[in-house]
N, C-alpha and C positions, 0 to 999 in steps of 0.2 A: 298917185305917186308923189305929187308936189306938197301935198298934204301931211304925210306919213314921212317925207323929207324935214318936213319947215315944223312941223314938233316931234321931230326924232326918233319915232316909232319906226319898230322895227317892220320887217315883211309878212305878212300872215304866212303862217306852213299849212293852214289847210282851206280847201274851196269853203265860199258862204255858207253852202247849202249844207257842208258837212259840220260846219261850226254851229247853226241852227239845229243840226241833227244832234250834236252832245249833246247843246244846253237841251233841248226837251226831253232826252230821259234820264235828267235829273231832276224833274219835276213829278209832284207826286201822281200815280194811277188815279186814272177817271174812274173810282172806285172808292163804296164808305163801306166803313166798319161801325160796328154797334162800339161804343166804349163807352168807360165811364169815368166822370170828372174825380176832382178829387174830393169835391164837396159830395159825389153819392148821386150825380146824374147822371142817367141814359144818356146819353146825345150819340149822332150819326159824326163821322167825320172823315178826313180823307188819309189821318195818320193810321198806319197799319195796328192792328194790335202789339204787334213783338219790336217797336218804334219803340224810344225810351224818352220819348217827349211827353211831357205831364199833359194831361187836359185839363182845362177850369170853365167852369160855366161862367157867364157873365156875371153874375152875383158874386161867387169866389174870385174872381177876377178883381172886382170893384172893392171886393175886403181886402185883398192883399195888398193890390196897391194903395190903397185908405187909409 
């Protein structure tokens, strides 16, 4: 409390354990999917297929930002 007083934060509204409980299922399924980069490779990963996050392999990666 002396802590959350002296930098002014407010009170938490919900228990630890329920605050640990949101943050981790916002985190992605302990699950891969087959997809494919943008350069034309296979890889395994843990974005879902129907996710709208591009993939790049390290090569493609290396050229774009190059």
């Amino acid at each position: 409390m002396q802590f959350l007083r002296h930098m002014k934060l407010p009170l938490p509204r919900l228990h630890p354990n329920e605050r640990h409980y949101n943050r981790t299922k916002m985190r992605n399924p302990m699950k891969l999917w087959k997809r494919v980069t943008e350069d034309g490779i296979e890889v395994m990963t843990s974005y879902a297929p129907d996710r709208p996050e591009k993939i790049y392999s390290e090569e493609g990666y290396n050229t774009l930002v190059n």
